[in-house]
C-alpha positions as CSV (number, residue, x, y, z in Angstrom):
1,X,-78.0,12.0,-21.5
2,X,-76.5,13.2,-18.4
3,X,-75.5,16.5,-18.0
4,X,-71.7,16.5,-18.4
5,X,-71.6,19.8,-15.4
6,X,-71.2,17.5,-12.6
7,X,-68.1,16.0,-14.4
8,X,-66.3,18.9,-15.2
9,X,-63.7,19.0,-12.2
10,X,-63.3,15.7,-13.3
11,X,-62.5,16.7,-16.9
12,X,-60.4,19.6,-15.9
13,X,-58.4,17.2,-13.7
14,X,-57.6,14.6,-16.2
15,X,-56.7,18.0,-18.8
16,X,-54.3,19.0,-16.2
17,X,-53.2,15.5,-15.4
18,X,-51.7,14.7,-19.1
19,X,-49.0,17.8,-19.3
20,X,-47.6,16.8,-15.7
21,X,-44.6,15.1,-17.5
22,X,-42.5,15.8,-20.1
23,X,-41.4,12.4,-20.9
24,X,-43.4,11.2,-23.9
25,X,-43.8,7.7,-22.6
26,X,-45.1,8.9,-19.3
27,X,-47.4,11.7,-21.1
28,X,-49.1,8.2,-22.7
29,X,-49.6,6.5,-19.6
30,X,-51.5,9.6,-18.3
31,X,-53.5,9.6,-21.1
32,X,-54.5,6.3,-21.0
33,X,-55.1,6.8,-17.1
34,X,-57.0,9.5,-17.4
35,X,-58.9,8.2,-19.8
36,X,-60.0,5.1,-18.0
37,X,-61.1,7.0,-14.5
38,X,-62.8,10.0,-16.6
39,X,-65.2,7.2,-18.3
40,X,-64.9,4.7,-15.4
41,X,-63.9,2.4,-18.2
42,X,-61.7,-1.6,-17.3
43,X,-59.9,-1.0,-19.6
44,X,-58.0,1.6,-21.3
45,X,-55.0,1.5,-24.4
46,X,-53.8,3.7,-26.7
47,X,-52.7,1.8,-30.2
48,X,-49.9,4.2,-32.0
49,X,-50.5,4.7,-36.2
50,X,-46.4,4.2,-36.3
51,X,-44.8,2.6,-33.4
52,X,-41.5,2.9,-34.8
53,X,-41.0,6.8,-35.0
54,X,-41.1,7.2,-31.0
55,X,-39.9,3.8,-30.6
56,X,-42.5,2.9,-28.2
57,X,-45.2,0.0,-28.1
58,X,-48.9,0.4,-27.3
59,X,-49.8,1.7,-23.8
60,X,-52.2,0.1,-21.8
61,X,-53.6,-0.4,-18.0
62,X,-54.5,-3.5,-17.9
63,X,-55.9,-7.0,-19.3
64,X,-58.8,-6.5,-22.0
65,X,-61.2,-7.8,-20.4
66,X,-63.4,-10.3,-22.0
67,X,-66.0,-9.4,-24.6
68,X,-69.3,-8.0,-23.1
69,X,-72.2,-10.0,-24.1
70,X,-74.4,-8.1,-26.6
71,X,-77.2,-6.5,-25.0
72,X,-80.4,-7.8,-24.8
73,X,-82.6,-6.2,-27.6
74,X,-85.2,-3.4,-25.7
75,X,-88.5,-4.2,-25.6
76,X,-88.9,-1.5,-28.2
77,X,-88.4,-1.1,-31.8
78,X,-86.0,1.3,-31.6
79,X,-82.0,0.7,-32.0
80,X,-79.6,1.5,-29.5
81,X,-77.6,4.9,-30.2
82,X,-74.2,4.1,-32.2
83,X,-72.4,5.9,-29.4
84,X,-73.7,3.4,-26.5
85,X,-71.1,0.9,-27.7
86,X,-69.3,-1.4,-25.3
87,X,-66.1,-0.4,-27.1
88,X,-65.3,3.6,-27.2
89,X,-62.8,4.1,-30.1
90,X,-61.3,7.9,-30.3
91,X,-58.1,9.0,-32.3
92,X,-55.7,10.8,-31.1
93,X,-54.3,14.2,-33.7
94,X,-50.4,15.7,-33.7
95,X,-49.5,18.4,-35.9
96,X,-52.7,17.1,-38.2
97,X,-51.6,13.7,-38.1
98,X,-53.2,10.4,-36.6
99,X,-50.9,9.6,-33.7
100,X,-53.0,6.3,-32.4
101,X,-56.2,5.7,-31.4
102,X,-57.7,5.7,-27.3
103,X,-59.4,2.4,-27.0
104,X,-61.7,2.2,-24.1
105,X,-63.8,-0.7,-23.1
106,X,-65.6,-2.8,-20.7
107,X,-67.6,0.5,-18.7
108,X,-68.4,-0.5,-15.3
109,X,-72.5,0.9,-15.4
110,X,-73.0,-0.1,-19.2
111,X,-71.9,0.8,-22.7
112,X,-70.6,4.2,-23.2
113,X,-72.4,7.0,-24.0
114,X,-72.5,10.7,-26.2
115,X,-70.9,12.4,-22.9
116,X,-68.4,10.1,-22.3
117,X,-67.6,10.1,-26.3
118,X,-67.7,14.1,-26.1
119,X,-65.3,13.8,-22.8
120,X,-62.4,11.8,-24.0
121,X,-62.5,14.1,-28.0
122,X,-61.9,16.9,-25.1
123,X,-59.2,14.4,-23.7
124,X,-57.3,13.4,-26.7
125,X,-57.3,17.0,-28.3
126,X,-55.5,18.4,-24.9
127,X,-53.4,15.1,-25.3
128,X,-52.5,15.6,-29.0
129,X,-50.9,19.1,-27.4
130,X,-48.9,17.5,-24.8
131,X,-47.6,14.1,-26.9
132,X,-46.3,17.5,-29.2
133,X,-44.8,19.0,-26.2
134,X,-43.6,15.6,-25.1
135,X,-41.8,15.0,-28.7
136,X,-40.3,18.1,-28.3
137,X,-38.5,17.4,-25.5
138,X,-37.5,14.0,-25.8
139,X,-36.1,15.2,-29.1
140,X,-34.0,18.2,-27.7
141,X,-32.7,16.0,-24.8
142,X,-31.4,12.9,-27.3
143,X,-29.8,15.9,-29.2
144,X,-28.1,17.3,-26.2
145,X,-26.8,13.9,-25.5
146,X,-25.5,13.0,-28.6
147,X,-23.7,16.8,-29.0
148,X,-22.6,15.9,-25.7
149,X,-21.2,12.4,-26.6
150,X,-19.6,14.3,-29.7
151,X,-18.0,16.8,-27.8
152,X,-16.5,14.2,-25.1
153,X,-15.0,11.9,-28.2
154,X,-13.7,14.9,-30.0
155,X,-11.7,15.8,-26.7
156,X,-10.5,12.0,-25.9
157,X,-8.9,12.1,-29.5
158,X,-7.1,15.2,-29.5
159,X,-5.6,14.3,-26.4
160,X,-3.5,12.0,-27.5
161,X,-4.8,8.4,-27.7
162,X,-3.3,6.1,-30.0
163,X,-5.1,4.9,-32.7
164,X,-6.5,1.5,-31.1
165,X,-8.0,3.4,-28.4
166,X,-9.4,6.4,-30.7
167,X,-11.2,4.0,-32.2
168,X,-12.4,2.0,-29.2
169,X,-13.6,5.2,-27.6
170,X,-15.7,6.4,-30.7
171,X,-17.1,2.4,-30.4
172,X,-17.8,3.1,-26.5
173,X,-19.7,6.4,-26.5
174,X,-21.7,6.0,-29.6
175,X,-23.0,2.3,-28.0
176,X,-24.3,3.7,-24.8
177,X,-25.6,6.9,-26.9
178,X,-27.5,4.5,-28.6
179,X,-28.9,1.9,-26.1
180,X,-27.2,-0.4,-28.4
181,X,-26.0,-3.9,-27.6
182,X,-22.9,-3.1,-29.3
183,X,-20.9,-0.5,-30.9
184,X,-18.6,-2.0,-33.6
185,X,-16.1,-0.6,-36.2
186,X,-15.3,-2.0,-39.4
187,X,-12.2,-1.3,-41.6
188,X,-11.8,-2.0,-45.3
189,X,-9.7,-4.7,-45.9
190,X,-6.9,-5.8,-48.5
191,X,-9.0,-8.2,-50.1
192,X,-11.8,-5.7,-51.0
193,X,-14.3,-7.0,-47.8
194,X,-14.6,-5.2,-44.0
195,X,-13.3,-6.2,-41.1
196,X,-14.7,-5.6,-37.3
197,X,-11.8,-4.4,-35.5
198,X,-12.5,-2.9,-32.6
199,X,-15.9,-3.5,-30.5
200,X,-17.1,-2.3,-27.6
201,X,-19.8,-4.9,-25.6
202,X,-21.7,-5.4,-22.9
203,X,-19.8,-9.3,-23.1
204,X,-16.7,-10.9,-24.2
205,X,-16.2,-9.4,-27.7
206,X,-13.7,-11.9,-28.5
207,X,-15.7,-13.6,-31.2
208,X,-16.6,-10.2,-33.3
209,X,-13.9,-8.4,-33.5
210,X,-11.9,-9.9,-36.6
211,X,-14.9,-11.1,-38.6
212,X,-14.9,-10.2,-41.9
213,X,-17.9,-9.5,-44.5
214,X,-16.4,-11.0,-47.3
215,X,-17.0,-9.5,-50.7
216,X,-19.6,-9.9,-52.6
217,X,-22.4,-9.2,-49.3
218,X,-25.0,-7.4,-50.4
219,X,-24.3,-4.3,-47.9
220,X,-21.0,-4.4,-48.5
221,X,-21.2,-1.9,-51.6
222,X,-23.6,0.5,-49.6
223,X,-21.0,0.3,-47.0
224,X,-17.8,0.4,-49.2
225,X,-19.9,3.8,-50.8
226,X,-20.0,5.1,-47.8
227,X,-23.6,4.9,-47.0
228,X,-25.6,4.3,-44.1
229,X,-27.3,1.2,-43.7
230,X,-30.1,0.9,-41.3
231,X,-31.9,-2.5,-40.6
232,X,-34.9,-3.7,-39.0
233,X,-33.5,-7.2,-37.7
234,X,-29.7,-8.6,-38.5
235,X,-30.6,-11.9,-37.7
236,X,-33.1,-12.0,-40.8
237,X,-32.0,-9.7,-43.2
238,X,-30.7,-11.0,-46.4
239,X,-28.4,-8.6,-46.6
240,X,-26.1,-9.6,-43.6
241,X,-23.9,-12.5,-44.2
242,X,-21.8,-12.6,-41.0
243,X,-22.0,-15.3,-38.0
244,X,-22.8,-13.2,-35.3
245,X,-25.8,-11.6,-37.0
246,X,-28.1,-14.0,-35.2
247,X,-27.9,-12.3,-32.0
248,X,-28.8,-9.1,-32.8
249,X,-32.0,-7.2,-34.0
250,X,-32.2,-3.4,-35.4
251,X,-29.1,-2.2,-36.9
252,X,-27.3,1.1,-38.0
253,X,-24.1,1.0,-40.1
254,X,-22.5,4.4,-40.5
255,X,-19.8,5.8,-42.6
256,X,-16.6,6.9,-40.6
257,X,-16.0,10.0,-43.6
258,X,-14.7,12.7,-43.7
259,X,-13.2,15.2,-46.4
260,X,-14.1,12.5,-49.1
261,X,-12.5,9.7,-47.2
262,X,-14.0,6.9,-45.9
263,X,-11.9,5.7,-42.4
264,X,-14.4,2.6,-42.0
265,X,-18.0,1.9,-40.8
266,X,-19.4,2.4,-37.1
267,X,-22.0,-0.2,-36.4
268,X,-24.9,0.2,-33.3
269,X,-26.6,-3.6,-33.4
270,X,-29.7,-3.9,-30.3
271,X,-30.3,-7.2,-29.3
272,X,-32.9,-9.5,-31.1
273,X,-36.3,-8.1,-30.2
274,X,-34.7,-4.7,-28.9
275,X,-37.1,-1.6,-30.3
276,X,-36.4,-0.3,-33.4
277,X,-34.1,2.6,-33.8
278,X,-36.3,6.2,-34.5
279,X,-36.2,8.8,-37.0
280,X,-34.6,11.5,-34.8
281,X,-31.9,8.4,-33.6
282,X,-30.7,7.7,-36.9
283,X,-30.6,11.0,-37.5
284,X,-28.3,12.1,-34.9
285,X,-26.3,8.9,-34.7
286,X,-25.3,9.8,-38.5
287,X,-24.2,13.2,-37.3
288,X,-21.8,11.8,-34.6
289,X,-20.6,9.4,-37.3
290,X,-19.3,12.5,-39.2
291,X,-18.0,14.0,-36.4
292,X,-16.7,11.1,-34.9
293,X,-14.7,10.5,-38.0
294,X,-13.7,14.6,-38.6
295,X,-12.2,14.0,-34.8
296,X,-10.2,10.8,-35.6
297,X,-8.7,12.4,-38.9
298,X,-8.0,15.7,-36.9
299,X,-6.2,13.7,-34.3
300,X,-4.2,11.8,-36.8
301,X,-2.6,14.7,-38.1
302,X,-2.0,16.4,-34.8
303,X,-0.6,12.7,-34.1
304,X,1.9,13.1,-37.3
305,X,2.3,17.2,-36.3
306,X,3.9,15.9,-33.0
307,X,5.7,12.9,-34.7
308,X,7.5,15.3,-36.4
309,X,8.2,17.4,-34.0
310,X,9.9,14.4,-31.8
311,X,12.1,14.0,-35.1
312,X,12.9,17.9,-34.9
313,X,13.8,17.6,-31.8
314,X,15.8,14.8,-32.1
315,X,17.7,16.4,-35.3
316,X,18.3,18.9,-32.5
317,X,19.7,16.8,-29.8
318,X,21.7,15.1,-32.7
319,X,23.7,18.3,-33.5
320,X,24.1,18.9,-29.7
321,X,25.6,15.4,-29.6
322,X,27.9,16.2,-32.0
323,X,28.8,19.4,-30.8
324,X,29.6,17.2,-27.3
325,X,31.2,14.4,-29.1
326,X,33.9,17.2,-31.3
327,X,34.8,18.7,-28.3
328,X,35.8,15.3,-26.2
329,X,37.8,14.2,-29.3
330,X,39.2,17.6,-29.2
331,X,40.2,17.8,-25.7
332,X,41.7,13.8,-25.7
333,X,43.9,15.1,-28.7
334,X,44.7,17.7,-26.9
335,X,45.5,15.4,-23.6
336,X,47.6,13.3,-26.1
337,X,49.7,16.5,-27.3
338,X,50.5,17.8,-23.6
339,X,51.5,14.1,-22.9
340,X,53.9,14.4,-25.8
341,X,55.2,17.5,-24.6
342,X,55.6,16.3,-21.2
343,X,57.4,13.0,-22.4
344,X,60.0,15.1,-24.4
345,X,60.6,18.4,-21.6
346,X,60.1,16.2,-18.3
347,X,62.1,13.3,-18.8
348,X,59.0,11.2,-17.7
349,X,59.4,7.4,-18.0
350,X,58.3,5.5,-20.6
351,X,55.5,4.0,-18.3
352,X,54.2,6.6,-17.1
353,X,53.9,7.9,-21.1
354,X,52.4,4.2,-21.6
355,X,49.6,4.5,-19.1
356,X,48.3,8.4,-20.2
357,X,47.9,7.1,-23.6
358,X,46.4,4.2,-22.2
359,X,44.0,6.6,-20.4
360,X,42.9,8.5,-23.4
361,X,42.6,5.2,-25.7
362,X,39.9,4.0,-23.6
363,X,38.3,7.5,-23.0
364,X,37.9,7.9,-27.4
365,X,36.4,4.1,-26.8
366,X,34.3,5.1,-24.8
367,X,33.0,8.3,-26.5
368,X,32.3,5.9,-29.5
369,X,30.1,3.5,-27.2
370,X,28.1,6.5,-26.3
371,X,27.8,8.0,-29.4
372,X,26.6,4.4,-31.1
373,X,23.9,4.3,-28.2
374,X,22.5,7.6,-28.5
375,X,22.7,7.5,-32.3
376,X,20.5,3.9,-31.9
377,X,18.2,5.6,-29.5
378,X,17.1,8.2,-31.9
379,X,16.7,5.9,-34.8
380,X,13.9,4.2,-32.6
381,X,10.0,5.2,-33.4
382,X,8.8,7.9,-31.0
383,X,5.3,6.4,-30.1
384,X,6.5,2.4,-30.5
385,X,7.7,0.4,-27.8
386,X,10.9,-1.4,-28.2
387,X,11.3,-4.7,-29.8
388,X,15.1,-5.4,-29.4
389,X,17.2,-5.8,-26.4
390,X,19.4,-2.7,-27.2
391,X,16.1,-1.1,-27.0
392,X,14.5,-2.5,-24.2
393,X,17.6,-1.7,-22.3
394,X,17.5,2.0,-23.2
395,X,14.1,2.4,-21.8
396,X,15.1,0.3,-18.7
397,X,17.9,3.4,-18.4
398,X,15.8,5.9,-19.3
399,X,12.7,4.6,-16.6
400,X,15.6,4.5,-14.1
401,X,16.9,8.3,-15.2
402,X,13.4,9.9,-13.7
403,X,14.0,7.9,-10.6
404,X,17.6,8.5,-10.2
405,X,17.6,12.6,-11.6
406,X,20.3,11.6,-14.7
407,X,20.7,9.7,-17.1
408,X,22.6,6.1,-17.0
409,X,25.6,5.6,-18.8
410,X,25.0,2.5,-21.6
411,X,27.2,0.9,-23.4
412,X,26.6,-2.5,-25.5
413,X,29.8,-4.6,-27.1
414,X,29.1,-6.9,-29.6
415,X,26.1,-7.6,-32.0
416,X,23.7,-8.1,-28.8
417,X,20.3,-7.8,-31.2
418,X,21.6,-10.6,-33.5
419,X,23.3,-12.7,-30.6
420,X,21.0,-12.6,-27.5
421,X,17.3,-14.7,-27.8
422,X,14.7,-15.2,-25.4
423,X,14.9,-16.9,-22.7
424,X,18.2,-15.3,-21.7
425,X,17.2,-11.6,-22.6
426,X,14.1,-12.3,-20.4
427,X,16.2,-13.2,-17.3
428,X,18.6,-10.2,-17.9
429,X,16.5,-7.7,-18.2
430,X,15.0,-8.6,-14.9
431,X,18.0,-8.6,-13.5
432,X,19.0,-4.8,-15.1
433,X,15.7,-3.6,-12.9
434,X,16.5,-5.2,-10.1
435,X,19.9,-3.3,-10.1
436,X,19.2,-0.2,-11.2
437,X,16.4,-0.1,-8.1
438,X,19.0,-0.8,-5.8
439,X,20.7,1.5,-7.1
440,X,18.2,4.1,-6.7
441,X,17.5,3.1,-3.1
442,X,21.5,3.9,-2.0
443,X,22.6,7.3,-1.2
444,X,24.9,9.7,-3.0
445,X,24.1,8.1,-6.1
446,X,25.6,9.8,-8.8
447,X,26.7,7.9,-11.9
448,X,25.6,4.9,-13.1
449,X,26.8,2.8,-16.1
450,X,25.7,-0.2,-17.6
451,X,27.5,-2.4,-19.8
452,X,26.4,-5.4,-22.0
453,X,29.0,-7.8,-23.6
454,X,28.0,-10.5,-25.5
455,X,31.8,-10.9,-26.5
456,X,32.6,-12.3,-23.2
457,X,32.9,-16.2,-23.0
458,X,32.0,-18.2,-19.9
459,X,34.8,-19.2,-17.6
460,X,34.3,-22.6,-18.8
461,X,35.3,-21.9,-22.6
462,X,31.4,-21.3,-23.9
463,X,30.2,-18.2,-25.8
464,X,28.5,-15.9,-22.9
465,X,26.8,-12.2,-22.2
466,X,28.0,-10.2,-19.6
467,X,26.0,-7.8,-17.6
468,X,27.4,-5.4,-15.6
469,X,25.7,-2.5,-13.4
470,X,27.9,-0.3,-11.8
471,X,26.8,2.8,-9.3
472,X,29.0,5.2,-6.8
473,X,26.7,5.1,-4.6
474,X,27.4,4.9,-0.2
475,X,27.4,0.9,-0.3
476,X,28.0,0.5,3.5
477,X,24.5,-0.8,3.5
478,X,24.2,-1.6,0.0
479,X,23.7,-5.2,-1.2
480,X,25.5,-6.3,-4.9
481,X,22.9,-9.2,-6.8
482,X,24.0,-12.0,-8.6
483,X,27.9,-11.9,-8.1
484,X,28.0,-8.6,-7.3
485,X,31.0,-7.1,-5.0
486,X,31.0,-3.9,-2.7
487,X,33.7,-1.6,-1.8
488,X,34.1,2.2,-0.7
489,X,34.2,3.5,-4.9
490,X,30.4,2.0,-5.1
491,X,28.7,-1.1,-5.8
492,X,29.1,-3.5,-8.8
493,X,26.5,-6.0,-9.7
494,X,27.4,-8.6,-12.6
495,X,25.7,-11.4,-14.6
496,X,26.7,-14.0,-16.8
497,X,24.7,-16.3,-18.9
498,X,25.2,-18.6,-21.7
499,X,24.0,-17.6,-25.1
């Protein structure tokens, strides 16, 4: 046997070699490495007990070579040593556990021998203490991320999202947390099955989301429970019924819960053949489910918190609007008494008597337009977007108002909702931008009104809509659309259209 001084450097060096990285999978290579120059060996591998807990696959540096031929039996009767094999087999211990075993082989001067057996026990005990180190770390970092991940989903809710793109942000962070091909959410639905609907992909999700696992799946009451699921290969486990289950591989399906409710199930599918998810994965990736689903019921109710206080505030602006709307009435009344008095101490004419009246009949008509539009505007959902002309119209004004610095004037006549249809309401609500930007390009703009009339007919006889946009704006330069006319008391655009 040689004597193993003249190797030590060499020893030392490979000791040193194997903590030089915290990343497990790179800590392997260096074993395997070292192993194979500190023996001189072709070929070098190490062969894990459980592949699946550090999701990793055997770690090699090369081809095995082929199988030595046996040794020619010594001229002797002795038998060879067992050590001076031409295979060196040596397991590998962490936290008193088998990790793998450290397969050497094909030995460039001959089989191996007792020092190069004592060498790489040496070896594998220094690496049993840096694959620990290794775990360590690669556990604290996927933590870090994932608290991370949390943390950054928690924040995107409770900003304000709606609920589409809560959900679609929980899908997107947890999939690249994961590795994951996919990150899908499923909803219970009426019919007592799930349904995918949102999914975030590295391709066209179009054909996931709305498929449904219909009852009467066999994962469907774990996931209905509100348990997680965790699967080896979708495409051929019983358990999953769906058609898109052939493309994928491992699986986890976790519940969205939270305070005994169950929001729906977040789903992390790899691609066929993708490595299997780890303890310490599913682990955490159930944590963020919980939090992920504390975080979307949180910002659900701060959601309804400022729903409410939109309505508040709108109960507010209500009694301000009537406060307003009392004291026009009570100053045209008012108007119409002094015109009384006027009429009986002044001798004024009967026309002139005719025309003040007529001056505060239309200013009560037109308190009453206002009032109807504002009392519309506040029956509308806060966080919806408008569905009916009347609607779309308001938000046209109110878009304009930011530009502008006030608020148009609206008024509607007529059942517009019921009598206007596409594609008419189409054409005139391009043509309400188009005025109302005109009308926030001319100077000394300040008062705009905009009327809608579907009571007006056509000048040929036919049932019409009327739209009119009128501004007091400097119209020297000013140009009036679609049968629009200028003068020096502003600029009036107008449309007509067939109903």
């Amino acid at each position: 046997m040689h004597d193993p001084v003249p190797r030590l450097p060499s020893l030392l060096e490979a000791v040193l070699s194997v903590g030089t990285d915290l990343e497990l999978r790179a800590t392997l290579q260096h074993i395997v490495d070292a192993a194979a120059e500190l023996t001189e060996a072709r070929y070098a591998a190490l062969d894990m007990t459980d592949p699946g807990r550090d999701g990793l696959t055997g770690i090699r540096t090369a081809e095995r070579p082929e199988q030595p031929e046996p040794p020619e039996p010594p001229e002797s009767t002795e038998s060879p040593k067992p050590s001076e094999s031409p295979e060196l087999v040596v397991p590998i211990h962490v936290d008193d556990e088998v990790f793998g075993d450290l397969r050497l082989a094909g030995k460039r001067d001959g089989p191996f021998t007792d020092e190069d057996e004592q060498l790489v026990r040496v070896l594998a005990t220094q690496a049993g203490i840096a694959i620990g180190n290794a775990r360590l770390y690669e556990t604290a970092r996927q933590r870090e991320r994932w608290i991370e991940g949390a943390a950054a989903v928690t924040t995107a809710l409770l900003s304000g999202e709606s609920a589409a793109d809560a959900l679609m942000t929980v899908a997107e962070r947890a999939r690249r947390l994961a590795e994951a091909s996919a990150g899908v959410i499923l909803q219970p639905t009426e019919g007592g099955g799930m349904e995918i609907v949102t999914a975030s992909t590295l391709d066209d999700p179009g054909d996931i989301v709305g498929v449904v696992i219909e009852p009467g799946s066999p994962v469907l009451e774990q996931l209905l429970g509100g348990e997680p699921v965790f699967i080896d290969d979708s495409a051929t486990d019983p358990r999953m019924t769906t058609h898109v289950r052939h493309r994928f591989g491992p699986n986890m399906m976790l519940p969205l819960q939270a305070g005994g409710r169950l929001l729906g199930t977040l789903a992390l599918p790899r691609r066929r053949g993708g490595r299997p998810y780890t303890a310490v994965e599913r682990l955490l990736a159930t944590q963020f489910a919980s939090q992920a689903a504390l975080a979307l019921v949180h910002a659900e109710a701060q959601h309804s918190r400022e729903r409410l206080a939109v309505y508040e505030d709108r109960d507010r602006i209500a009694r301000d609007l009537h406060d307003l709307v009392v004291q026009r009435l009570f100053a045209t009344g008012m108007m119409l008494e002094s015109t009384q008095r006027r009429s009986a101490g002044t001798g004024d004419t009967d026309k002139d008597v005719h025309a003040m009246l007529g001056r505060a009949v239309d200013e009560l008509q037109s308190t009453v337009q206002e009032v109807r539009t504002a009392i519309f505007a506040l029956q509308q959902p806060p966080a919806d977007a408008p569905t009916t002309f009347r609607g779309k119209v308001l938000r046209e004004a109110a878009g304009a108002g930011v530009v502008l610095g006030f608020q148009p004037s609206t008024r509607f006549t007529g059942a517009v909702d019921n009598r206007l249809a596409e594609p008419v309401a189409g054409r005139l609500l391009t043509a309400l931008r188009r005025a109302l930007a005109a009308a926030s390009r001319r100077a000394g703009v300040s008062r705009v009104e905009i009327t809608v009339d579907v009571t007006a007919p056509l000048p040929d006889g036919r049932p019409g809509v009327r739209l009119t946009v009128f501004d007091d704006g400097d119209s020297g330069n000013g140009h009036a659309e679609g049968g629009g006319s200028e003068g020096g008391a502003g600029t009036t655009a107008t449309w007509q259209s067939p109903l």
